[in-house]
N, C-alpha and C positions, 0 to 999 in steps of 0.2 A: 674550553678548547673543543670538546666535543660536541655540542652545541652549536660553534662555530662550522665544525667542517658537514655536520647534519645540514644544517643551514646552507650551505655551498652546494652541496649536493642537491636539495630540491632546486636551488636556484638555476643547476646545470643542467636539472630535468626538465626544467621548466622553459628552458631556451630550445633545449635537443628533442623535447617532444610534438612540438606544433611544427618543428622545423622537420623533424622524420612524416608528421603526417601530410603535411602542401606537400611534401616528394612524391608521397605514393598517392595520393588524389590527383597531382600534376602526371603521375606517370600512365596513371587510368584513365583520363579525360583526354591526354595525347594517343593514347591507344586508340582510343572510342573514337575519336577524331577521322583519325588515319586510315582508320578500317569503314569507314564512312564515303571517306574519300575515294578509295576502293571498289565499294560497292557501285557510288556514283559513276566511278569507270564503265565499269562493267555494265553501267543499264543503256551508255551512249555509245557503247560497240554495234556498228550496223550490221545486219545479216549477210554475209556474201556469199554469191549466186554466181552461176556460170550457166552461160550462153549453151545451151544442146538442141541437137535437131532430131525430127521426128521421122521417123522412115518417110519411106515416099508413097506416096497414095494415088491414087486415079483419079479424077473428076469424074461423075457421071454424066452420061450425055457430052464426056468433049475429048479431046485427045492430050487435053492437058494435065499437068502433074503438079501434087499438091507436097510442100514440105512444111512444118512448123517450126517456128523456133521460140526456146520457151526458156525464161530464169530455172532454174534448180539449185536450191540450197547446197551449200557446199559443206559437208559432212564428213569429217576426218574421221568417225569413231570407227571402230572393228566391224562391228556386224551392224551391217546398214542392207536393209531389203530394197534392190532397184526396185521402183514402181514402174508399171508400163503406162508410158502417158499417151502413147497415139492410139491406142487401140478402138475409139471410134471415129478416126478419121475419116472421111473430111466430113462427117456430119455434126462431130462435137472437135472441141481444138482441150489439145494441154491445160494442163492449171498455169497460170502465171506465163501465157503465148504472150510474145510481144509483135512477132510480124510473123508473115505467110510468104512463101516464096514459089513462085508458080513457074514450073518446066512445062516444056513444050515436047511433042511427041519422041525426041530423039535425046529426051534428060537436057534439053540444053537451057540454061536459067533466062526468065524472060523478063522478068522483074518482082518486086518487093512489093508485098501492097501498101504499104506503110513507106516514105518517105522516110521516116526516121521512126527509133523502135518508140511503140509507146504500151498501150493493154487490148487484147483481145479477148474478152470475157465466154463469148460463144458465137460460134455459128452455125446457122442453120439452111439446110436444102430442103424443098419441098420432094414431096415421095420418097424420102429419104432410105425406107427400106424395102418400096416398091418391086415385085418382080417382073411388073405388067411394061413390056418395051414401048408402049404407047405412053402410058404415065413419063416413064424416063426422057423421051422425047421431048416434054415438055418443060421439064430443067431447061431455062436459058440463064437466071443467073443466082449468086452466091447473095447470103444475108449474113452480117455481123452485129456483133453488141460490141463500140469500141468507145474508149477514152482516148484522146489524144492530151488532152492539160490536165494539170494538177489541181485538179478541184477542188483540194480537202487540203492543199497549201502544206504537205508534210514531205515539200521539197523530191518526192517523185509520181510516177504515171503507173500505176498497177490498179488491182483489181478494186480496192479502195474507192476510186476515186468516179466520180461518174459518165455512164458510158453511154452511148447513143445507137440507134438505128442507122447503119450503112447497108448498101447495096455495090453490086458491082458486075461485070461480066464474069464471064466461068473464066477466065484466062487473067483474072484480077486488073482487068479494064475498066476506066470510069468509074472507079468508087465516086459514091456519091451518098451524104448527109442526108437521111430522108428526113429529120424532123429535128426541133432543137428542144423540141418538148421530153418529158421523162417518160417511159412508159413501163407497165407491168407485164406485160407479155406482144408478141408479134408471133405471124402466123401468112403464109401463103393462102390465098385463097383466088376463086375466080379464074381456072385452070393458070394457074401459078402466073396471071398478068398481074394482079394486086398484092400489096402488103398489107394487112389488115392489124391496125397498131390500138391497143388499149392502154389509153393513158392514165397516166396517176393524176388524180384528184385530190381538191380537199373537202369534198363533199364525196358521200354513197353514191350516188346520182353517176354512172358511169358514161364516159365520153370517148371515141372511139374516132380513126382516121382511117382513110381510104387512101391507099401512094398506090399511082398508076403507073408502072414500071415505063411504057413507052411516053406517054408525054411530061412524065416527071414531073405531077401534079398531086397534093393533099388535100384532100376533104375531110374536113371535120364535121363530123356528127353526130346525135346520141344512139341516133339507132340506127342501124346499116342490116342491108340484108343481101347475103353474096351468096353465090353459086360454089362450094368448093366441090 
């Protein structure tokens, strides 16, 4: 008889044991799961950004006025340090500008230079920190580095993605595409009637462009020699 119910016993342990451990292996691997799933969440949460503007700035050389408008990370926590993003306007533009908004001498809005927002990476003025009234005189127009498409295909237009050489009037008239080429730096030259553009290669051997702001013409070539 004893024998018998020893025997029962293993037999109950032997049902109730494997059956207790698929629980707790099923209950860790649904955990592991879950908490997976989770984290997955949390890596496809996009950044959200709100639309801010930049004080108002003077053009040099015009009676027009400069405003930025730029993404800003939206930041719920306590202590968050405001960054000042205009403060070299209108020679450099915000992190993350997506368009310019140009007033005319009595603050009244004259237009967007962007049609629709996209990235404004930099812009640049010649004699930018000139004090000489003759140098400033010869500001006639504005240069940008802009993206309009999604280049890099990660379904938006920011700094990512790649940007081009624009021109335009001081009053953000006539923007105009100066090249579809890439380049590593641009530069005023030639009392500020040229853009002197240095393009990327896939060779050392450096290759260079000449944009003639009045006939709106490019010359490509290795060696150039300007008047700045």
């Amino acid at each position: 008889m004893k024998n018998k119910f020893v025997r029962f016993l293993l037999i109950i342990n032997g049902i109730l044991i494997p059956i207790f451990i698929l629980f707790v292996l099923g209950n860790h691997f649904k955990n592991k799961f879950n908490s997976n799933d989770e984290f997955n969440e949390l890596k496809v949460v996009e950044t959200e950004y709100e639309i801010k503007q930049s004080s108002l700035i003077g053009i040099p050389n015009s009676e027009n006025y400069l405003v930025a408008e730029y993404a800003k990370i939206i930041d719920d926590s306590e202590f968050v340090v405001e960054e000042i993003e205009e403060i070299n306007l209108p020679y450099e533009v915000p992190k993350n500008t997506v368009n310019l908004i140009f007033l005319d001498k009595n603050f009244n809005q004259k237009r967007r230079l962007l049609k629709e927002n996209a990235s404004i990476k930099s812009m640049f003025i010649s004699n930018a920190y000139s004090h000489n009234k003759d140098m400033i005189r010869k500001i006639t127009h504005l240069s940008f580095y802009i993206a309009v498409e999604d280049s890099n295909g990660d379904g938006k237009i920011d700094r990512r993605d790649q940007h081009y050489v624009y021109v335009s009037d001081l009053n953000g008239e006539n923007l105009i595409k100066v090249s579809d080429r890439k380049i590593k730096q641009y530069e005023w030259v030639n009392k500020n009637k040229e853009l002197l553009l240095n393009f990327k290669t896939e060779s050392s051997k450096p290759k260079y462009g000449l944009y003639n702001i009045e006939n709106k013409i490019l010359s490509e070539t290795e060696n150039i020699t300007t008047n700045k």
